[in-house]
N, C-alpha and C positions, 0 to 999 in steps of 0.2 A: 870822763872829760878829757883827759889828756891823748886818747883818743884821735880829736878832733885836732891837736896841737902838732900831731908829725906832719911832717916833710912830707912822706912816704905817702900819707893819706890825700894829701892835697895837689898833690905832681899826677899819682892815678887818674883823681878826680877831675882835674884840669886836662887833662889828656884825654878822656872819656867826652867831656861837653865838646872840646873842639872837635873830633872826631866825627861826632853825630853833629858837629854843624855843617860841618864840611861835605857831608853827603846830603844833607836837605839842602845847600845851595847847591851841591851838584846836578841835582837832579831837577832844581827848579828853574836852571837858566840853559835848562838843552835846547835846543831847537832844532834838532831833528827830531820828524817826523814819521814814526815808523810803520805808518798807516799808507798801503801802496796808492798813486794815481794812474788810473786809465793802465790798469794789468789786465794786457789782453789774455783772454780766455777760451777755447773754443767747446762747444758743446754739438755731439752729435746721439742723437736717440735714436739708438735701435731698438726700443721696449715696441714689442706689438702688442703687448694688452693681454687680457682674458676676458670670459666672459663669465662672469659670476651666475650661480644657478638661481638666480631670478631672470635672469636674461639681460642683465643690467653692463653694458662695457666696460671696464678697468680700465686706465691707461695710466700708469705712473709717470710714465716718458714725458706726454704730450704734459699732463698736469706740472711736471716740473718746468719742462719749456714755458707754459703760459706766466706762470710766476716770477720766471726768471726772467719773461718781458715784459711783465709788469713792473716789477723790483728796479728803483731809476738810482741805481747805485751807482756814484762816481770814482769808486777807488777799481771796478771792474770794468772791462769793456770786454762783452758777449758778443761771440760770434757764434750763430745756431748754423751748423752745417748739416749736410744729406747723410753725407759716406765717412766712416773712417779712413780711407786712402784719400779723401778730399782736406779733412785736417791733418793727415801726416806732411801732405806736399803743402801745406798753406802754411 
């Protein structure tokens, strides 16, 4: 019980709660937002595919391309280009 009665115990303990207050309102009144807007991106596919022995076409490239024009993501902005010397000069 005496314990409970020092100094020492209750300056810790009082020093621990503020501590862990101080980073919950830290971090509850940020306002930035570390989530990027319209980061341009360029994408070029040079995947030509295979042809699986059913006779069936691969194409990873073009499948990633379709997805990625489907995908109506606002933190990215896609640009699907031909060449890579076309996205190095862009």
């Amino acid at each position: 019980m005496n314990f409970f009665k020092q100094k020492l115990f209750w300056g810790g303990f009082a020093g621990i709660l503020i501590a862990v207050t101080i980073f919950t309102f830290s971090f509850m009144g940020s306002t930035v937002n570390p989530t990027p807007k319209d980061m341009p991106l360029a994408l070029v596919v040079e995947d030509e595919g295979v042809t699986l022995p059913t006779g069936e076409q691969l194409n990873f490239g073009e499948m990633l391309e379709e997805q990625i024009k489907q995908n109506d993501n606002e933190s990215v902005e896609w640009t699907i280009l031909e060449s890579r010397e076309k996205a190095i000069n862009e």
